[in-house]
N, C-alpha and C positions, 0 to 999 in steps of 0.2 A: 863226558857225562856218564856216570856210572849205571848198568845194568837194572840197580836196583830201583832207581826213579821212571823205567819204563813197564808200562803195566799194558798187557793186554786182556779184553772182553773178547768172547768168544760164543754166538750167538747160533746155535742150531735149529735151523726152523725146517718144516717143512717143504716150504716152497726155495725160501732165501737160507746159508750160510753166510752172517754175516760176523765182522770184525772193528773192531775198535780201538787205537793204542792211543793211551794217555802218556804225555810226560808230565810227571811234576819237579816244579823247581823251588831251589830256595827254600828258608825255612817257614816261610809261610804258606807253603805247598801247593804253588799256585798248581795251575791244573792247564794245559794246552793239549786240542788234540793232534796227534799229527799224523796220526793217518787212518783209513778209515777203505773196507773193501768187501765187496759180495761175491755172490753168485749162485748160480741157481743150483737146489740142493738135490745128491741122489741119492737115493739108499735110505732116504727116510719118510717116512709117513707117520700122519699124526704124533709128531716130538717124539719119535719112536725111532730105533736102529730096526732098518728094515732087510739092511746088505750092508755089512761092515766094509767089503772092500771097495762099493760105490760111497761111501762115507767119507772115506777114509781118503781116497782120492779129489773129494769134492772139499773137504776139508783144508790137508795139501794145498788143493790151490790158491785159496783161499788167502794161508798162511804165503805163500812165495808172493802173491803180488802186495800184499804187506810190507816182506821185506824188500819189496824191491820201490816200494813206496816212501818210507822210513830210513831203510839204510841200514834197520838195526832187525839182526835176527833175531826172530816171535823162541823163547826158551820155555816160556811158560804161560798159562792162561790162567782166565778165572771163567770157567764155563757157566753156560745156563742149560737148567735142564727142565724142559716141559712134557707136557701127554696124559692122557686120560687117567692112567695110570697112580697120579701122584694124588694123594689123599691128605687132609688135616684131619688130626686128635687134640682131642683137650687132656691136659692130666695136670696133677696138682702133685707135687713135693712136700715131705715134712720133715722137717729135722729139728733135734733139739740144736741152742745154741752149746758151742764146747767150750769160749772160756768162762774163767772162775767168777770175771765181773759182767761176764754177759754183755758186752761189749760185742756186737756181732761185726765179722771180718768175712773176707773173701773169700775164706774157704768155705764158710757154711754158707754162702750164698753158692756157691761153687756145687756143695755137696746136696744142697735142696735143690737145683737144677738136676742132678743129675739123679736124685730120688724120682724128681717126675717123668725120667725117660728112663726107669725100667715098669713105664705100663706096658699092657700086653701087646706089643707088636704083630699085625698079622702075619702069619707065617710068607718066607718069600718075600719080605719086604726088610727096608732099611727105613734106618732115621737119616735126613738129609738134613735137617732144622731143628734144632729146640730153642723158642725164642719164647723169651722170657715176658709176662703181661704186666702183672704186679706182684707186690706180696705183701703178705699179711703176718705183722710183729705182733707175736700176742692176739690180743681183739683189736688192733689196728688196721684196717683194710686200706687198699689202695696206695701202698708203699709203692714209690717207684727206683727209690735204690737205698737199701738198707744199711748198707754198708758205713759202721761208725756206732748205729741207733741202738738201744737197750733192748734184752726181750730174753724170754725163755724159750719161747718155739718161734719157728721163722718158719711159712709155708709160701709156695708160689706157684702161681696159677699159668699154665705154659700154654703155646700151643705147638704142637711137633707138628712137624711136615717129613713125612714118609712115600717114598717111590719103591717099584718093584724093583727089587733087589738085581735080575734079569735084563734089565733096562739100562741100572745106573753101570753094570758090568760091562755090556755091549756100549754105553756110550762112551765110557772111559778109554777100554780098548782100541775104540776108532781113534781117539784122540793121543791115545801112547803110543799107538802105530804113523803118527804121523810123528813120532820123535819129538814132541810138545809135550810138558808137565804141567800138571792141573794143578791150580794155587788154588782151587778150591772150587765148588760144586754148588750152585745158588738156582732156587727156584726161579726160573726165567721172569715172572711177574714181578716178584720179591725185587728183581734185579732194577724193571722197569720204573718202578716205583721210586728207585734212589736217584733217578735223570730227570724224575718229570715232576714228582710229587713233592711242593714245599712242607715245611714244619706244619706252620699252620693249617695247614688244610688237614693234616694227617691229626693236628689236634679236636678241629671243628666236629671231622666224620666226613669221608669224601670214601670214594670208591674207584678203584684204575682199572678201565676195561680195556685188554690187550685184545685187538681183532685179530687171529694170523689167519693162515689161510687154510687151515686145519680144524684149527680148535681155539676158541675164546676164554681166555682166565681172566680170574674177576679176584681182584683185593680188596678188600674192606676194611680201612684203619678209621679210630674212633679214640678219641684226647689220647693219640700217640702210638698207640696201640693197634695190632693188628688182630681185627674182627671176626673176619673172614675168608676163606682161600677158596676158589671153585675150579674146576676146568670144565668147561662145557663142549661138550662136543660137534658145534659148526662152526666154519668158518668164512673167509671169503670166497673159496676155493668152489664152498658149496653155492656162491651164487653163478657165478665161471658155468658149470658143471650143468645148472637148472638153464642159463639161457642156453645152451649147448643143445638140449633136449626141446628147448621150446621153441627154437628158430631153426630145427635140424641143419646146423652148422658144426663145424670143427671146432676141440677145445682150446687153439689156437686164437682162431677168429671171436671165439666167447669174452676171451681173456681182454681183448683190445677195446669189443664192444661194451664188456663189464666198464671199463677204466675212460672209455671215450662218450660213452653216448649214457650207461646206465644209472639212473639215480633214486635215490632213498626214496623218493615219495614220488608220486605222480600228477599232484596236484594242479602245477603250473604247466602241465604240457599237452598241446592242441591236438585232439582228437586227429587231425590231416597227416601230423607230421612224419614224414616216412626215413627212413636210412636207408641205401641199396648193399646189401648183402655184399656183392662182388668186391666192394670196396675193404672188406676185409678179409677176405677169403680167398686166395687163388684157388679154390678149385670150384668156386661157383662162376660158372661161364655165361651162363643167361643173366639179365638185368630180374635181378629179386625182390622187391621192395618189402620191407617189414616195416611195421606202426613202432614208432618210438614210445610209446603208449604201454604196449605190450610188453616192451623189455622193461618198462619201469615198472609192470605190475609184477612182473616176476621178481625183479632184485628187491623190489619193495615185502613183499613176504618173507624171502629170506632174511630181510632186514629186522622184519617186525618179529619174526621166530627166535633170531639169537637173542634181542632185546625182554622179549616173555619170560626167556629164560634166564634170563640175567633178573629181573625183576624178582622172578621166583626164591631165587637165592636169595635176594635182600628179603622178601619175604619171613624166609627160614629164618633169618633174625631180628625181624620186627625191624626192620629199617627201610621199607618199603616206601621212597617219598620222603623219608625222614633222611637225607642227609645234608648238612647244611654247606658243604663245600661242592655237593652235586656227583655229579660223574666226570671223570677224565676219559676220552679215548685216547688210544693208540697204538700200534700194529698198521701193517701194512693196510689190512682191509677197512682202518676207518677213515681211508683216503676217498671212498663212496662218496661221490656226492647227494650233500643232504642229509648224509647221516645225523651230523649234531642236531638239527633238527627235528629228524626224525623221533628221537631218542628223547630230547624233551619232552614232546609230546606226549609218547608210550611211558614213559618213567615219571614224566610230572616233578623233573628235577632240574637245576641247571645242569647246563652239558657242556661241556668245552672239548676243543682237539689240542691234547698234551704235545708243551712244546717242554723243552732240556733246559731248565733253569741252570745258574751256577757257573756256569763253564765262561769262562774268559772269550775276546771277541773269535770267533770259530772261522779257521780259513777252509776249514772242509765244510761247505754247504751240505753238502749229502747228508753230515749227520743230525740235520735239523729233522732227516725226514721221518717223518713216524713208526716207519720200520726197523730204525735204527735204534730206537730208543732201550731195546732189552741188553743188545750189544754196547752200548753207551754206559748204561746202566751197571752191566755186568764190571767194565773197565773202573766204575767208579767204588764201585763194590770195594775192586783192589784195593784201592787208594785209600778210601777208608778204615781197610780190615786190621789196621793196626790197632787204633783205638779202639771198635768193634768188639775183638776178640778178647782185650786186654778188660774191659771193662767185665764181662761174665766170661770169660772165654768159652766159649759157644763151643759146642763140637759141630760144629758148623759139616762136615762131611767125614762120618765117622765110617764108611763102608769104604773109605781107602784103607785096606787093614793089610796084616801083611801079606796077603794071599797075592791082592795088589797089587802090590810092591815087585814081589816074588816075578809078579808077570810084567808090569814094568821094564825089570831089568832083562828077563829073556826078550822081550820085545824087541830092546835095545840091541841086542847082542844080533839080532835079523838086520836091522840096519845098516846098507851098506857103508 
């Protein structure tokens, strides 16, 4: 089986490092996973390089129990990159068409993408995305592929997706120091959306809420199109963190009691009911009793805060309620229980927990699990980017430039 049919995702999160290799076969390209691997991540905070050489090494492992999963050495990825840091812009392209019958081709769809990303980039930052909305032939709006149609001007309504310049450097770096080539650079959401999100929903108007344990990104597509980008700043981590503080326990002990006992709402739970502290905590030695009551009005706030905030944003574009395929979660943290419910309620929308449409019958259970879905996502990325690219060809990660490259190859030249 040739190299070129195994595609790996490559999924840097805050809490998790996780990974994903796709085979495809045949010409109809089916799609199998075969292997799939974590582990807990260091050196990063909030989707951020926070210690390159604990990255680096967290990464590494990553990749070896992969290959020791597969059989096939990891040569290149298609990473995801998240964090506070990452902004969307709107900009619009114009060009005349160039030939003589006005016949408009693929360059000048080509050339009006790439009129709309020299808007004014904030200093320090890069383009990671120009992804194309619609465009408008003439007085004809809402073209969705021009290519063939008549017209004198052709314009197109984009949205860039830009990250700190600072950021996409450091995460690269980690990732070339671990002797692994980036096949390309995708908004961790962006990525999520292609494992979990079908056509339809993304034509309806649906929104993909990724919980991690840092930070919560929110995508908003609408008839195919993508609406909206957010990264919000809390995560699961931040509820871990609150019962830690309100049970004066270890952030160990938080962690278990988050994922065992804590849930979105507190509705259904009896005033008596108690938990004993020591049970999760070796170093609580006395018999502790806390009200299970209490831990759900805490997780339940954090719950209800990322959700306000999430609302907020649909707000900013009048989609507040209005989306008719609802909300997806997925990320580690909308494993909470109660959440989907929770979230109907506060949003006033259906709610569902995103499962990985598409994929053939899966012998890796793991990667059903909602964690995995940016990583899943990102692999699938691969596999599609042929068509993807060929179609606008996207400069889909234009800050690999030669400078890059240049370090790249000294990197290599470190390797033993």
């Amino acid at each position: 089986m040739p190299h070129e049919n195994i595609i790996t995702g490559l999924d840097i999160g805050s809490s998790y490092i996780r990974a994903v290799v796709l085979r495809t076969s045949g010409e109809d390209g089916n799609i199998e996973i075969i292997g799939a691997a974590e582990k807990q991540s260091q050196g990063i905070s909030k989707g951020m390089v926070t210690d390159i050489e604990d990255a680096v090494s967290s990464i590494s492992e990553v990749l070896e129990q992969l290959e020791r999963m597969t059989g096939y050495p990891v040569e290149s990825a298609v990473v995801g990159i998240s964090g506070t840091h990452i902004k969307t812009l709107e900009s619009t392209g114009v060009v005349a068409v160039a030939r003589a019958d006005k016949e408009i081709t693929e360059e000048d769809v080509e050339r009006a993408i790439e009129a709309a990303q020299a808007v004014a980039t904030p200093p320090n930052h890069e383009i990671l995305h120009v992804i194309p909305r619609d465009f408008t032939v003439d007085n004809q709006t809402g073209v969705k592929d021009p290519v063939g149609m008549n017209g004198v001007r052709l314009e197109v309504s984009t949205q860039i997706i830009i990250g700190l310049s600072s950021q996409i450097k450091n995460l690269t770096k980690s990732i070339y120091r671990t002797g692994v080539d980036i096949n390309d650079l995708v908004f961790g959401v962006l990525a999520s959306s292609e494992s979990i999100l079908e056509k339809k929903q993304k034509e309806l108007g649906v929104a993909l809420v990724n919980i991690g344990s840092h930070i919560t990104t929110l995508i908003v597509y609408e008839e195919g199109d993508i609406l909206h980008t957010a990264v919000l700043p809390l995560g699961s981590n931040h509820v871990t963190s609150d019962i830690a503080i309100g049970l004066r326990t270890s952030v160990e002990a938080a962690e278990v009691i988050k994922l065992e006992v804590a849930k979105a709402s507190c509705k259904k739970i009896g005033k008596r009911d108690e938990i004993d502290l020591a049970k999760f905590s070796d170093r609580e030695n006395e018999r502790t009793m806390v009200s299970v009551k209490q831990i759900c009005d805490i997780s339940e706030a954090r719950a209800e805060e990322i959700f306000s905030l999430v609302d907020r944003e649909l707000k900013i574009i009048n989609r507040s309620g209005l989306l008719p395929s609802g909300i997806v979660l997925t990320g580690g943290g909308s494993k909470l229980e109660g959440l989907v419910a929770m979230a109907k309620d506060k949003l006033k929308l259906p709610v569902v927990l995103g499962k990985p449409y598409d994929i053939a019958d899966n012998a890796i259970d793991k990667v059903n699990d909602p964690g995995y879905s940016t990583a899943l996502g990102l692999a699938l990325w691969g596999s599609h980017s042929g068509y993807k690219r060929s179609k606008f060809n996207l400069p889909s990660f234009s800050s690999v430039d030669d400078a890059v490259d240049k370090m790249k190859d000294w990197f290599k030249t470190l390797l033993p």
